[in-house]
Every structure is written in C-alpha cells, then in structure tokens.
N, C-alpha and C positions, 0 to 999 in steps of 0.2 A: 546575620550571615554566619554567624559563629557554629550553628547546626551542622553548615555545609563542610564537604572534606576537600581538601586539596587547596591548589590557588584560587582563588575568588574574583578576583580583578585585575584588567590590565590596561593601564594607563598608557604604556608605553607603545600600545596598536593606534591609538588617535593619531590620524593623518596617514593611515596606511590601509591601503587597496582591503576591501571587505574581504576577498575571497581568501586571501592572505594571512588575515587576520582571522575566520572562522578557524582556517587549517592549525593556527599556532595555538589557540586557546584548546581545541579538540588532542593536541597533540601534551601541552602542559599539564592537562586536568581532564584524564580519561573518562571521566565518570560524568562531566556536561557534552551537550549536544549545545554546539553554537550556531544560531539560526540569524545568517541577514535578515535584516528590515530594512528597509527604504525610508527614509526622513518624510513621513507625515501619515505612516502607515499605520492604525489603531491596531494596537495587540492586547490581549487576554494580560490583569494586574496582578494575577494569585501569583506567588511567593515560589518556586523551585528550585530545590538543587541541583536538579541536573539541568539546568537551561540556560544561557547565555545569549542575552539579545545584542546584537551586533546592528548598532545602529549606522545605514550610512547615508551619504546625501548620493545627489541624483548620479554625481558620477562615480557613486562606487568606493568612494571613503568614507572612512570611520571618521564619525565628528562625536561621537560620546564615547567614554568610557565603559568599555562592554566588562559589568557586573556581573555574578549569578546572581539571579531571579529568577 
C-alpha cells in the first residue's frame, strides 16, 4: 500500500453506519472512491488506489476495517 497517496486505513469507522463511514473516508483521502458492500457480497481482488471497500453486515455497519484496494 505504500504506492498509494494519502490515508489508507481506517480502523476507527468499525462499528459505524456505512453511509457514514463512505462519506469520512471520501472526505479524508480525496483521491479514493469508497464503495459499500454488504457482508457476503463477491467483489473484483485486483489491487487499487483509488478504491476503498466498506464492508458492512446486513444492518448497514462497518464490521471490517475499510483499506485501499
């Protein structure tokens, strides 16, 4: 991840409303586009720095630690 520019990671969104959590990582690190997923949803493995997957379960929280990838 060392490639990518800006923050990278935010631990501190686990356990907080997805919607929420897309708008503060979008807002930290202009340069990703953070896109919810729903807890069992298959998404695409390739590597980017502009992407941030915001994993949440069924009601809408963050249960992983949304990285770029």
């Amino acid at each position: 991840m060392s490639e990518c520019q800006g923050k990278s990671s935010w631990p501190e969104l686990v356990g907080v409303e997805g919607t929420v959590a897309e708008a503060t990582i979008e807002r930290e690190n202009s340069l990703v586009d953070a896109i919810i997923v729903v807890e069992g949803t298959i998404v695409t493995t390739d590597f980017r720095c502009d992407r941030v997957w915001v994993w949440v379960n069924k009601k809408g929280i963050v249960y992983q630690v949304p990285t770029i990838g």
